[in-house]
C-alpha positions as semicolon CSV with decimal commas, in nm:
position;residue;x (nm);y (nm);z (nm)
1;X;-0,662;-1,579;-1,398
2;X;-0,915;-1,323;-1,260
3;X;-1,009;-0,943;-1,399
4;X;-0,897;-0,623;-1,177
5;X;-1,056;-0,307;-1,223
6;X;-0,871;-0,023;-1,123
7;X;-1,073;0,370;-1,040
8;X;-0,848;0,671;-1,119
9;X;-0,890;1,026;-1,192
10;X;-0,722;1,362;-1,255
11;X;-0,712;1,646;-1,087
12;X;-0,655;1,961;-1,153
13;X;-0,496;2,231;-0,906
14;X;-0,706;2,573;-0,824
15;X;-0,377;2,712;-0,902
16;X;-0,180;2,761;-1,201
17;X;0,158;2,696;-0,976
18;X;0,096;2,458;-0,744
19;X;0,335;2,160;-0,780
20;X;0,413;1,842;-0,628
21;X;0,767;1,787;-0,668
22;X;0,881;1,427;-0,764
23;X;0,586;1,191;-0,824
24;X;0,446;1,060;-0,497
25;X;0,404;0,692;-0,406
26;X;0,195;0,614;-0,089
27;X;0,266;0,387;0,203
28;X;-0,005;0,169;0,089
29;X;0,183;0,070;-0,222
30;X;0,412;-0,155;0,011
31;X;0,151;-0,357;0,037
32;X;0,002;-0,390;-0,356
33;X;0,380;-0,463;-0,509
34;X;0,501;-0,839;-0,474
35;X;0,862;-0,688;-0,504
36;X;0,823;-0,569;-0,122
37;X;0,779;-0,874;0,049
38;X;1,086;-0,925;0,074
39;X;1,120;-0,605;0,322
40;X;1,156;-0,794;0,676
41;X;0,922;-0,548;0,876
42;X;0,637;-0,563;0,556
43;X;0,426;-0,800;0,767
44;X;0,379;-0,567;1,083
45;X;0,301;-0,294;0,778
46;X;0,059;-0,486;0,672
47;X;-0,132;-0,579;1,023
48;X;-0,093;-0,199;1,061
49;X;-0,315;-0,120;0,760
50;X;-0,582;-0,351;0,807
51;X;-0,599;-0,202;1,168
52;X;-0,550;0,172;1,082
53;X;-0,718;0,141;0,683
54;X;-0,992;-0,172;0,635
55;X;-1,169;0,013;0,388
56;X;-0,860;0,074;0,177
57;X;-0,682;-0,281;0,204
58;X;-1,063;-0,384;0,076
59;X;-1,048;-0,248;-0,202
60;X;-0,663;-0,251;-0,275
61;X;-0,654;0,094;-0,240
62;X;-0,301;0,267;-0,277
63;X;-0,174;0,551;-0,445
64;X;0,046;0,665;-0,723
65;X;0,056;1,016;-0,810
66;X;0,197;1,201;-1,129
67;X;0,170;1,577;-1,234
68;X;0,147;1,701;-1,569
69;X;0,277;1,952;-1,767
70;X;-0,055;2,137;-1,742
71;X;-0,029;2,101;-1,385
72;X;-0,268;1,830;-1,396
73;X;-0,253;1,541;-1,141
74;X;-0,304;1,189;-1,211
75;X;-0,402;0,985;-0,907
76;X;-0,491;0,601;-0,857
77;X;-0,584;0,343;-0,773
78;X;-0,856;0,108;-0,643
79;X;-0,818;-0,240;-0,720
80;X;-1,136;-0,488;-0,735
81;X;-1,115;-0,862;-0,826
82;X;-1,374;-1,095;-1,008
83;X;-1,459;-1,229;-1,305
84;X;-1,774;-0,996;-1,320
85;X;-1,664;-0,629;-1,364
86;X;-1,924;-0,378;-1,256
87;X;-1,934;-0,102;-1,563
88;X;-2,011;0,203;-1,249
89;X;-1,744;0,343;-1,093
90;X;-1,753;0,324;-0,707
91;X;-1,826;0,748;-0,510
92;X;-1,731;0,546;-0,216
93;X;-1,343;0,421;-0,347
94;X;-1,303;0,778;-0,443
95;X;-1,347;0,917;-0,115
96;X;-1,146;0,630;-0,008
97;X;-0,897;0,764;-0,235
98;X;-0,921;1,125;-0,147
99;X;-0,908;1,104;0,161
100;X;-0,577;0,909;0,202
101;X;-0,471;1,160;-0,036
102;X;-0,560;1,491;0,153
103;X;-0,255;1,277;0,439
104;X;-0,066;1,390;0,159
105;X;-0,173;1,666;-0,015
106;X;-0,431;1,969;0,060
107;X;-0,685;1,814;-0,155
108;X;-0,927;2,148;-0,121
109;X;-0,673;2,293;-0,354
110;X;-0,770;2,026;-0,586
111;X;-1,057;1,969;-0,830
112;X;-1,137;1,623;-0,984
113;X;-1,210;1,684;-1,321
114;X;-1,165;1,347;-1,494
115;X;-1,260;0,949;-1,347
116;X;-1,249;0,638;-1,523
117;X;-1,172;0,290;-1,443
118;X;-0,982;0,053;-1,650
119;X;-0,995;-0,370;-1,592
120;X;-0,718;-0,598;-1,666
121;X;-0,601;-0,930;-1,653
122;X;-0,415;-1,093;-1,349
123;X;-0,273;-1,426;-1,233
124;X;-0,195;-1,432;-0,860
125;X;0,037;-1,668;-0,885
126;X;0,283;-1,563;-1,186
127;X;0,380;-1,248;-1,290
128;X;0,211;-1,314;-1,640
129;X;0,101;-1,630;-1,853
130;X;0,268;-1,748;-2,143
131;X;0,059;-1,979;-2,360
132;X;0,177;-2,096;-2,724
133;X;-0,146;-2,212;-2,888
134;X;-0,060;-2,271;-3,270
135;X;0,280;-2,295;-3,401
136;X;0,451;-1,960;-3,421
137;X;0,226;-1,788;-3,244
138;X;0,313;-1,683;-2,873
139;X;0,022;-1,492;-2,625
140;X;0,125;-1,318;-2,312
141;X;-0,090;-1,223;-2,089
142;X;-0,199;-1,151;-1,701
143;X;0,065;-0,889;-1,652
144;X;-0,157;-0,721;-1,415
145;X;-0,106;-0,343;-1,317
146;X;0,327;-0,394;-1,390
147;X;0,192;-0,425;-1,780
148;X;0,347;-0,052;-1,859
149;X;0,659;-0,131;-1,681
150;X;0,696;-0,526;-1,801
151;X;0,561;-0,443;-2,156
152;X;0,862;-0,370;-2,397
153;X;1,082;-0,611;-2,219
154;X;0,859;-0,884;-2,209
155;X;0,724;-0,812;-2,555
156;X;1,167;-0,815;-2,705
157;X;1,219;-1,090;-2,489
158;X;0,918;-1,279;-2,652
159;X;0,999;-1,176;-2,981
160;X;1,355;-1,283;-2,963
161;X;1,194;-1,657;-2,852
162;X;0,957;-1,663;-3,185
163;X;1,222;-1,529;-3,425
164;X;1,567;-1,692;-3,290
């Protein structure tokens, strides 16, 4: 098990109208998700973003973007491993993480109003650890950044172990 902190932030459009469309999921994503490696042409992908984006595949840089009813933008993310988490967040990820956006989007229309940076736990190995350390108690843990997607699954499926 190791920590991962994550950098996002919101942004908020110059104009009241501006919209995105369907949420946007970046190129670099194919390489963050372990359910893509099972695409045949991932590895070339992935020799082509070390080559064409060191900086990003450094610091597991890909991005997920979601507007808001208030026409609000939420953007991320970085992705640092360790077991030490640094508290700051990083001016240099952002730009990282602007910039690949602006291949995207026109980013001067944008404004970041909001950052923050969130740390979880993750097992490279598993998807998540299951550990049962007294009887009748279950902890699950090490979801990593699937934990809102996994979550109410895993947490029935668990339930339906410890109650029959």
């Amino acid at each position: 098990m190791t920590r991962s902190k994550l950098q996002m932030m919101r942004l908020r459009p110059h104009d009241p109208n501006y919209r995105i469309g369907a949420h946007l999921c970046a190129g670099l994503t194919l390489g963050h998700y372990a359910n893509f490696q099972i695409c045949e042409k991932l590895r070339a992908l992935l020799d082509r973003f070390k080559r064409d984006y060191p900086e990003h595949v450094k610091w597991g840089i890909h991005l997920l973007v979601s507007q808001h009813e208030d026409g609000c933008l939420t953007v991320g993310d970085s992705h640092e491993y360790g077991l030490s988490v640094d508290p700051f967040l990083s001016e240099a990820i952002e730009r990282l993480m602007l910039g690949y956006l602006d291949t995207m989007l026109d980013t001067s229309e944008l404004e970041v109003i909001e950052r923050w940076h969130g740390v979880y736990a993750k097992h490279f190995a598993k998807p998540y650890v299951i550990d049962d350390p007294a009887p009748g108690v279950r902890v699950v843990t090490g979801v990593g950044g699937a934990g809102m997607t996994l979550s109410f699954g895993l947490a029935e499926r668990q339930t339906r172990h410890l109650c029959g």
